[in-house]
N, C-alpha and C positions, 0 to 999 in steps of 0.2 A: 504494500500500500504506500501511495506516494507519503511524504512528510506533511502533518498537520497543521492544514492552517487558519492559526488561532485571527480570533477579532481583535481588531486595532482601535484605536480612541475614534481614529474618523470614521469608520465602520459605525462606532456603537452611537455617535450622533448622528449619521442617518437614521439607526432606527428609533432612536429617540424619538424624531421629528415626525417618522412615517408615524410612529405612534402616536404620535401628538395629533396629529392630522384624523387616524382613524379611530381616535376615542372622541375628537369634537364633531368626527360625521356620526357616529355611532349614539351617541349621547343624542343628537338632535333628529335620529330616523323616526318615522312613527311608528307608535303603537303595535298598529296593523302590519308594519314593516319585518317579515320574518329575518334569521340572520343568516338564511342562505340567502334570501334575493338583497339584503344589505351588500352581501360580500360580493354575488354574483356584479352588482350597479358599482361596486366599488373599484372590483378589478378590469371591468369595460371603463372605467376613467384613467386609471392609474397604469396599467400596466399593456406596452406598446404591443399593438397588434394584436391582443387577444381578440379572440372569436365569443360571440354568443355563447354557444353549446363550451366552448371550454370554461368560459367563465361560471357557467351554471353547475358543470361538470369538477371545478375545483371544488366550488364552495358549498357541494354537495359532502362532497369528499372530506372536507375540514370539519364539520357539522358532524357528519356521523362518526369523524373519529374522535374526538372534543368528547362526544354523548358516550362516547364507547369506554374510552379513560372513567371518565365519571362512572357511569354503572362498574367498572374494574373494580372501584375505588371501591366502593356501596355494596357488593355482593363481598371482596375481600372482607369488608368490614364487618361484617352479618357471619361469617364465616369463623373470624376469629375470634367471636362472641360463643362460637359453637367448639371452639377448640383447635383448629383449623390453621395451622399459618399459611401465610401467604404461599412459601414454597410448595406446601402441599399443595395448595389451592390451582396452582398454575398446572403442578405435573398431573392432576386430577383429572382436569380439564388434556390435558395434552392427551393422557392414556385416554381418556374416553374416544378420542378422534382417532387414535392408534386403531383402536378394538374395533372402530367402526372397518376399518379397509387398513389390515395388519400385515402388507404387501412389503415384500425383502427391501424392493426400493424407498419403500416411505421412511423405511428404518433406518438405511442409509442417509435422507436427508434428515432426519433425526439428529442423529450424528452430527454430520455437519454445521446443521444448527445448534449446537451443544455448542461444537467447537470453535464456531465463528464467535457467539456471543464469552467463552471466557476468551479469546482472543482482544476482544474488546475492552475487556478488563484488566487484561494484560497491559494494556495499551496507555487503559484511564491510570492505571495504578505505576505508570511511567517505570514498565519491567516489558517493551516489546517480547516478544517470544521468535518473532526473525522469520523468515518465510517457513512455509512447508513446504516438506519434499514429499515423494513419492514412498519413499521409505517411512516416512513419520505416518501418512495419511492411510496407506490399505490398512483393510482391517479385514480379521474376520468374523466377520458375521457368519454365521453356520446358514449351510442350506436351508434348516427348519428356521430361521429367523431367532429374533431374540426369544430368548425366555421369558416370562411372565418376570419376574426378577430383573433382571435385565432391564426392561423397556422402563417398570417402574424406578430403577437409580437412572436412566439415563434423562427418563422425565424430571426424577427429582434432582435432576444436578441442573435441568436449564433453570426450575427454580431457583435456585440456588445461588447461578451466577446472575439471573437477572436479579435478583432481590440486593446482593452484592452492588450490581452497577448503580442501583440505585442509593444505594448509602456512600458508594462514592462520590456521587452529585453532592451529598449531603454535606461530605468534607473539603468541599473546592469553597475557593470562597474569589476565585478569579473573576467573574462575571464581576461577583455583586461589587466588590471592588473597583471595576472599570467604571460600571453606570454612577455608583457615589462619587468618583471623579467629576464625569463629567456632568452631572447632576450639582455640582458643589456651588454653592453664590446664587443659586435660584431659588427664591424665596416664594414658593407655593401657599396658597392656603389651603386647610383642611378638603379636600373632597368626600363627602359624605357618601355618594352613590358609589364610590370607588373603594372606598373603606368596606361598607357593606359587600358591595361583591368582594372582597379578600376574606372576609369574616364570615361569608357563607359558605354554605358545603355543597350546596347545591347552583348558585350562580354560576354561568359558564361566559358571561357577557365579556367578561376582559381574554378570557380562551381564544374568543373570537379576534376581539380587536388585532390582539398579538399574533393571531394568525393570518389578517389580512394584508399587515405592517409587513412582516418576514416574505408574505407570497411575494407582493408587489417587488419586495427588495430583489428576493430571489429572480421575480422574471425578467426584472429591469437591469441584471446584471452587478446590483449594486453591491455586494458582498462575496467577496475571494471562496471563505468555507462555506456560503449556499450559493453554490450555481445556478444556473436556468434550469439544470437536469434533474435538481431536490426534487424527489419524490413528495407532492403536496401530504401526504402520510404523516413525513418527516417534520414539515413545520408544524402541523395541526397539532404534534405530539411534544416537541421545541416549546409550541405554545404553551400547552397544558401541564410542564413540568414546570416551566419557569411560574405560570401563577399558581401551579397548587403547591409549588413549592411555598411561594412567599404568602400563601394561606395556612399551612404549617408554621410556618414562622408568626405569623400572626397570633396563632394560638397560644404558640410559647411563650412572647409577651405579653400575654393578657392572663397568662396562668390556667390557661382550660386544660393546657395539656404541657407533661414535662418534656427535657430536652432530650430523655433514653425513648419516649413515646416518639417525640417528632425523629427521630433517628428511623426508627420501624416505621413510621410512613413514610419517608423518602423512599424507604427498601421496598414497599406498596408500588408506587411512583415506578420506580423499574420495572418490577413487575407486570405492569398492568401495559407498561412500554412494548416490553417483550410477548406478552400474550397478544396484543395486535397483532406484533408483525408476524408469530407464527399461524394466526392465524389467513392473513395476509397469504404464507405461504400457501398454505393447506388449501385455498381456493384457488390457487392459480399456478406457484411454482416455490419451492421452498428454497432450490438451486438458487433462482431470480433475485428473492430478498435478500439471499446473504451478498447477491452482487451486487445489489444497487441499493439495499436502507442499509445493512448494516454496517457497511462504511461511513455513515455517515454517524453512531454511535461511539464517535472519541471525543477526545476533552471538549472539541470545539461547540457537540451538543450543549452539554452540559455547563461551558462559558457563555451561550447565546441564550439560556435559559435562565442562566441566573440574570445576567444581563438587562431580557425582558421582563422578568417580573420585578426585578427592581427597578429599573426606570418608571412599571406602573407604580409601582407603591410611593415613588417620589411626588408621581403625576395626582395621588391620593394626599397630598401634603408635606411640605418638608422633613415636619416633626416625624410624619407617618414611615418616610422611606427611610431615616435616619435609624428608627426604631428595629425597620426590618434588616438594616444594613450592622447595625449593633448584634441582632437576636442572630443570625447566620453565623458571624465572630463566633460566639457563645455556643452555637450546635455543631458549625464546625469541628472546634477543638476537641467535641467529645469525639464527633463521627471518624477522626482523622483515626484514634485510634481502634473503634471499631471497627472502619475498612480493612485495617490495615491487619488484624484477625480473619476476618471476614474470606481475602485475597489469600491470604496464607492458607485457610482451610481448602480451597480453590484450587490450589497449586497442591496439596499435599493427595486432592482427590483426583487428581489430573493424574497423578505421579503414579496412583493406584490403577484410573483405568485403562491407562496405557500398556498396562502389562496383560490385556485380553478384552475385557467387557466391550470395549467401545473406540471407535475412530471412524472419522468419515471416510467413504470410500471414492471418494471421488478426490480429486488433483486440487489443493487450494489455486494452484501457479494456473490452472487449465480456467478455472473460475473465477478469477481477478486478470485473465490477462484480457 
């Protein structure tokens, strides 16, 4: 994979401003105005040469992935009220898709996908792992397919490392960083309606905003790590980690919920990232996602996330963004060293299934090149 690249000061005040822009159209749409035909009227102004049917065709797309995070969120939740973690939650969901059509190649992209995403972690956790060869990647899978065993530690390990990626997020603190930069000297007042949507659990209206701010940047070429080629997926889920993030953060300064609680929902957060795109695969090509979303899950996600939910929370009030930009400082420090377990047990089960269980069988070099 080529070298990552991060967002720059000029980068993060374009989106500032796109944001600026599309929370003062958004604020002022009516009532009756859905936030797909918002988004669809937005990106037919904003961004050059889109077509009708693709503009209706994105901000379909952004909508149902936005609602899709959300319910993750809300069945996770319901679930680990029943005993349930997250991890389980996801490999649950994975085997039951397994057992529907439990064909030698699905098990193969299984694999893959296992692999792509702790690769990704390898990545965030600034320990690459170096290309794969042909000798790292065969594997054998027996003619009878995995075992019942098997399929369930290979499900419970994407668990695993998605729930990981997402307490990584937890421990960066680069985005929010950048935006209190350039956020600094701008003397905001209170916003109410923006406050409230961060304090709600169910609001998705700033999801959107920040996901028409990122499309628009993306198609107009204005950003190095989102190209024209972002899978709309990508931002819609960009968006919804940057503000559910600084809606966790919100909680933790108001005291609803501690800072070892908001640690386990960022690890939610990944979660609920990762169960899209497999499911993404599973309707169309599993090969396809690890080629085209899950490159795009390195640091730079995660800096353009914090990024965006802290410029809104600034856009919610000075005092407001400064509070969420202090409470990140504070969750950080715990999460740094929770990932940093978290990563180690990753590597230590990596270490394990390399000696039989599991490895994709397909050529990483043949599917990145």
């Amino acid at each position: 994979m080529a070298e990552e690249k991060m967002l720059t000061e000029g980068e993060a005040i374009i989106i500032k401003d796109l944001l600026k822009e599309c929370l003062e159209s958004y604020q002022t749409k009516g009532e009756t105005v859905t936030d797909k035909d918002w988004l669809k009227d937005v990106f037919m102004k904003k961004i050059n040469g889109i077509t009708e049917k693709n503009a209706l065709k994105d901000a379909e797309t952004i909508v149902e992935t936005v609602n899709s995070i959300s319910k993750n969120l809300y069945e996770m939740e319901q679930s680990g009220q029943q005993g349930i973690s997250k991890e389980s939650w996801l490999a649950n969901y994975i085997q039951q898709d397994m057992a529907e059509n439990a064909m030698n190649e699905q098990q193969e992209d299984l694999s893959l996908f296992d692999d792509s995403i702790y690769r990704q972690n390898m990545i965030l956790a600034g320990q690459p792992i170096g290309e794969y060869t042909e000798n790292d990647i065969v594997e054998d899978i027996t003619e009878d397919g995995y075992t019942s065993y098997q399929l369930k530690e290979v499900a419970l390990d994407i668990g695993k490392n998605a729930s990981a990626y997402g307490i990584q997020s937890a421990a960066s603190t680069v985005g929010t960083m950048l935006a209190a930069k350039i956020m600094e000297g701008e003397d905001i007042k209170a916003n109410q309606i923006i406050q409230e949507a961060f304090q709600s659990g169910v609001n998705s209206s700033m999801q959107i905003v920040a996901s028409g701010a990122l499309k628009i940047a993306s198609e107009n070429q204005l950003l190095q790590c989102f190209p024209q080629t972002t899978p709309v997926e990508i931002i819609a889920s960009v968006s919804s980690v940057g503000i559910e993030g600084a809606k966790i953060l919100a909680r933790v300064a108001s005291g609803e919920i501690t800072i070892t609680k908001a640690i386990e929902q960022f690890g939610r957060l990944g979660v609920s990232v990762v169960k899209n795109l497999w499911t993404i695969g599973k309707n169309t090509s599993v090969k396809e996602v690890v080629k085209r979303f899950l490159p795009f899950l390195g640091p730079q996600f995660t800096v353009i996330a914090e990024t965006v939910g802290t410029i809104l929370s600034f856009m919610g009030g000075t005092e407001f963004g400064k509070l969420i930009v202090d409470t990140k400082v504070k969750v950080a420090n715990v999460a740094k060293t929770v990932a940093k377990t978290a990563v180690q047990g990753l590597q230590k089960a990596k270490q394990f299934v390399s000696n039989g269980i599991k490895k994709a069988k397909k050529v990483f070099s043949k599917i990145f090149s």
